[in-house]
N, C-alpha and C positions, 0 to 999 in steps of 0.2 A: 329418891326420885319417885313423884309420883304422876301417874297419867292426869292431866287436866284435859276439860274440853269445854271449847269455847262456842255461845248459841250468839249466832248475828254476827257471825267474822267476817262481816261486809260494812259494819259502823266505823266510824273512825275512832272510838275511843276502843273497841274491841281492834286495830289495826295497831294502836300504841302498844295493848297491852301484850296482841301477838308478837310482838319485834319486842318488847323486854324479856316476855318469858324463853325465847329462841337464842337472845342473848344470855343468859344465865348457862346455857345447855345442860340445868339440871334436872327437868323435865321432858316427859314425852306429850306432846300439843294434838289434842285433836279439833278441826276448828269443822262444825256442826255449818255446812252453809248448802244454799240451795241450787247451788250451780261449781261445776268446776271450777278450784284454784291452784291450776299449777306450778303457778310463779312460787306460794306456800308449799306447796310439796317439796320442791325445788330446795327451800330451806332447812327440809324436814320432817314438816309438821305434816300429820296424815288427813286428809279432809276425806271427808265423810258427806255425801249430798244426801239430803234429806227433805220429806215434803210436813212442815210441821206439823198438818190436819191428819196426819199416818201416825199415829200412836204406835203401831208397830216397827217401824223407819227411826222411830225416833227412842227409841227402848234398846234397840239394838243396836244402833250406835252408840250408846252410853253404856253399855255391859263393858266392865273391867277398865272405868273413869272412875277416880277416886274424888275427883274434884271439877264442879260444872261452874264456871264465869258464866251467866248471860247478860251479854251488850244486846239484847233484842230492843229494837228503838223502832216504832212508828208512829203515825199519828190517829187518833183516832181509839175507840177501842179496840182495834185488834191487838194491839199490847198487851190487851191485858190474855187476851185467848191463848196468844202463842206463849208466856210467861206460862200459864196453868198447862199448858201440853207439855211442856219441857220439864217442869215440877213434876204431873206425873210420870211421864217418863223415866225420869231419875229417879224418882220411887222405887217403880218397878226396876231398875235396873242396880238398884243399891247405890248409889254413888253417892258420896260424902255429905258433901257440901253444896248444893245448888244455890241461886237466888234469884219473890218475898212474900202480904199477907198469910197468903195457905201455906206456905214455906213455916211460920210457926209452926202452926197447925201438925206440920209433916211425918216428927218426931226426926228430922235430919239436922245435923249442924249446918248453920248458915250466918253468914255476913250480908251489910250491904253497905255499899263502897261510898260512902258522902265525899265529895271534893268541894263544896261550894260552885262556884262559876267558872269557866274554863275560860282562862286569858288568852286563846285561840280565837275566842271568836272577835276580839281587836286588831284578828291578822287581814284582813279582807283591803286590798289597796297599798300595804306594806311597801315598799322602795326597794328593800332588803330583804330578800330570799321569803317573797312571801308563801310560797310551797312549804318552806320548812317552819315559819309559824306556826299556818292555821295545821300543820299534823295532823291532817285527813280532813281538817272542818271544812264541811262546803257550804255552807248557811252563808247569810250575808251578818254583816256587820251586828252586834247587839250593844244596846244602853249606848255605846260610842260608837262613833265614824269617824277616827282622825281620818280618815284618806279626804273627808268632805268636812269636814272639820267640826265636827256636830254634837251633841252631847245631850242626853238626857240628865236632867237631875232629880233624885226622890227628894222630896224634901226639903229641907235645906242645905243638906250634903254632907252631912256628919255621920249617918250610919256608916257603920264598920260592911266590908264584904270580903270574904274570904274566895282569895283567887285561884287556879294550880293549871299549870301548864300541861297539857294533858298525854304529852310524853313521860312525865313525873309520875300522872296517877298508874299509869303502866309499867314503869318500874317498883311504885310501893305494891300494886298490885301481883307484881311477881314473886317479890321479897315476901310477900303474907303467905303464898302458899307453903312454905319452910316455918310458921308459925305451928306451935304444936295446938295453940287454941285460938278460936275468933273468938272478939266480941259482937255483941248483936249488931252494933254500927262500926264502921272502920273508917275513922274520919282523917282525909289528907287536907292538908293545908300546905297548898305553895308562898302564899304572902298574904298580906292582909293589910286592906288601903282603904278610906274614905273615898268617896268620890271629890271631895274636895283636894283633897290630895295628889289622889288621879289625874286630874285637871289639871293641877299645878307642874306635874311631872311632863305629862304629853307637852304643855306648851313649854315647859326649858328644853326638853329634847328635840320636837319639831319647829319651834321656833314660831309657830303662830299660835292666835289666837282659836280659843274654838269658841262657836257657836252655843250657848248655853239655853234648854227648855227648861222646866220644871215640870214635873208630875205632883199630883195632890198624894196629900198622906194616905187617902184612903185607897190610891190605885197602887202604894207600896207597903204594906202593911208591914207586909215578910222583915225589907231592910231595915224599917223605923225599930222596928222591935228587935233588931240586935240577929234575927235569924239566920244572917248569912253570916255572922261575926262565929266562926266554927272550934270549939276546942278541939285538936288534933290527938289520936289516941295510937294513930301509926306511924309519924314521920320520928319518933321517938325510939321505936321498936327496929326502926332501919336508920341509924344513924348516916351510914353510909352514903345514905340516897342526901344528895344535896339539891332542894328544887329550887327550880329559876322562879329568882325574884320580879317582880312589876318593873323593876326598875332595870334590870337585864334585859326584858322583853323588849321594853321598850326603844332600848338604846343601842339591841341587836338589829332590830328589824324597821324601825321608823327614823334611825339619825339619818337626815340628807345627804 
């Protein structure tokens, strides 16, 4: 068992991962947030409120954490500020593994958790338990809108994109901390689809057409070049972990 603690236990990909790692019950969970959680308490995990700009607040909750998750997600630069408060922090406080840039730099061991795209964000409009889709997403719809039946396309639609449902990357993420060593990338892959593909599936499952745009290759660089097409170097190492397919998602939460 080792103490983990989790920075931004208010995201919804840090809400997946805190409900996998409380399901294992091999860990003790500390989740780093800026306001009481005592529904998390409730389950176990000890939360610790903290003001990230306190470099002292934030040092001393990490003393005697073996292993730092941070889900800190904003927009803007303040990403990057609160990532480097939290790096030093767990400096000063010894702790294992945090996470990135100056995290090299660190001399600490670190991971950083790649999933490609989250198949959550296709849950927005769902028929069928759309709560338990999006799994914390509250963004609106991306690249697609079955609910409005709409579709961006890169291209001509043959780039590859690697997808994971992001109650999955929460359970590989739990399973890695029982790894005795990270790699510098920890790459999940739930499934892997063209958008051509894509398309073809939503309309045999919803039974309509969608609406097709195209974007130019220059405003998708990323997918023409194969970049979201991800080789996987964790779903291997957890065999265990079985992730929901495109094609699960789809026909759990979109059949009429």
């Amino acid at each position: 068992m080792v103490t983990v603690a989790i920075a931004g236990g208010g995201s919804a990909i840090a809400s997946n991962i805190i409900n996998a790692i409380l399901a294992t019950k091999k860990h003790q969970l500390v989740i780093l947030s800026r306001s009481p959680r005592p529904e998390l308490e409730a389950q176990g995990a000890i939360v610790k409120v903290v003001d990230y700009d306190s470099h002292e607040q934030l040092t001393n909750a990490l003393r005697g954490v073996h292993t730092v998750l941070s889900c800190i997600w904003t927009y803007g630069p303040t990403v990057g500020t609160l990532q480097i408060a939290l790096l030093e922090a767990a400096k000063e406080a010894k702790a294992k593994e945090p996470v990135w840039e100056a995290v090299k730099k660190s001399g600490l061991e670190y991971t950083r958790f790649i999933n490609g795209l989250w198949m959550n964000v296709w849950a927005p409009g769902a028929p069928r338990d759309e709560e338990v889709a999006r799994a914390g997403y509250k963004g609106p719809a991306f690249l697609l809108d079955i609910n409005s039946g709409s579709i961006t396309i890169p291209g001509d639609g043959n780039g590859i994109i690697s997808v994971t449902d992001m109650r999955d990357v929460g359970k590989y993420a739990a399973a890695a901390l029982d790894f005795e060593k990270w790699d510098e990338d920890s790459v999940i892959v739930g499934d892997k689809v063209t958008i051509n593909e894509l398309v073809e599936k939503i309309e045999k499952i919803t039974g309509k057409k969608l609406d097709k745009s195209y974007v130019s290759l220059d405003a998708i660089d990323a997918v023409i070049a194969g970049e979201y097409d991800l080789t996987p170097n964790v779903n291997e190492r957890v065999p265990e972990v079985k992730p929901l397919k495109v094609d699960e998602f789809l026909a759990t939460h979109w059949t009429a």
